[in-house]
C-alpha positions in Angstrom: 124.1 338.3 66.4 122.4 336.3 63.9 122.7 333.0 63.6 123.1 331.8 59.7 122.2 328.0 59.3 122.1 325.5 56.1 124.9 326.9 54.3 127.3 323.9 54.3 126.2 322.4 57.3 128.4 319.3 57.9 127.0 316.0 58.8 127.7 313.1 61.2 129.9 310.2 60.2 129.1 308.1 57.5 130.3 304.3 56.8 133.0 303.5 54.6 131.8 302.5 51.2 134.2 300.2 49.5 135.0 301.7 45.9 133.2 299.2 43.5 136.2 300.2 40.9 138.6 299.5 43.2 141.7 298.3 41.0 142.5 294.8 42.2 146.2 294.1 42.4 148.8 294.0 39.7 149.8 290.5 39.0 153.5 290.9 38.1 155.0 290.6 35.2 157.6 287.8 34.1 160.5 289.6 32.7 163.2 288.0 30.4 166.8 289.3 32.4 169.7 289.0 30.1 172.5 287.3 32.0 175.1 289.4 33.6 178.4 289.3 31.6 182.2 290.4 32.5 184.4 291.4 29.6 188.1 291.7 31.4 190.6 293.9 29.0 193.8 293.0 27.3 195.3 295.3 30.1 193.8 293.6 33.2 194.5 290.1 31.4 198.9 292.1 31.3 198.1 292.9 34.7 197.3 289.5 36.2 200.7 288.1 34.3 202.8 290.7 36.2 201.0 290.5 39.3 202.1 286.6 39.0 205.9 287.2 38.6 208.0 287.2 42.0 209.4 290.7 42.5 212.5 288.9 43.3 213.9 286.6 40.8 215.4 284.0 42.8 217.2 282.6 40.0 219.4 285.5 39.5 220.2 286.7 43.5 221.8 282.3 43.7 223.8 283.5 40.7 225.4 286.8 41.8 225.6 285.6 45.6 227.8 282.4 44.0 230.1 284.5 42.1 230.5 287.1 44.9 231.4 284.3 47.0 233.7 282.7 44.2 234.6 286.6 44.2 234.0 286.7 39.9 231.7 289.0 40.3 233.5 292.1 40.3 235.6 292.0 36.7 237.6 295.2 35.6 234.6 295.0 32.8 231.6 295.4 34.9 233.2 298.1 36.9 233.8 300.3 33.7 230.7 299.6 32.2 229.3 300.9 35.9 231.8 303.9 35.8 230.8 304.9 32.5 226.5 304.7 33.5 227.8 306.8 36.1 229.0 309.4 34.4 226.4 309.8 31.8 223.7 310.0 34.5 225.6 313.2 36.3 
């Protein structure tokens, strides 16, 4: 077979030559950051008021377990106006 030489011969290895445009590093950049900021709705400001009130109002439970006790609790009055809810719900 022939042999075909000098097209693209390759070469031994060469030193690295540092790149005279070799970019230098970026100095960074001072940025102005605009403070961070919370705007809380009218609905969350709602929602924090009845987060704060008890689910049981103390108050009222001492009153009705005094008049059971006292037994004035249950008046003829109560028990119609009970009756008659009642009803309208069926």
């Amino acid at each position: 077979m022939a042999n075909i030489s000098g097209i693209n011969p390759t070469s031994g290895p060469q030193p690295v030559q540092p790149n005279a445009t070799a970019k230098q590093p970026a100095k960074p950049v001072a940025t102005a950051q605009a403070p961070d900021t919370v705007e809380i709705s009218e609905q969350a400001h709602l929602a924090s008021k009845l987060a704060a009130i008890p689910d049981v109002r103390a108050d009222l439970v001492a009153r009705v377990r005094g008049e059971i006790a006292a037994g004035t609790y249950e008046t003829d009055e109560k028990l119609e106006i009970a009756i008659a809810n009642l009803l309208e719900e069926l």
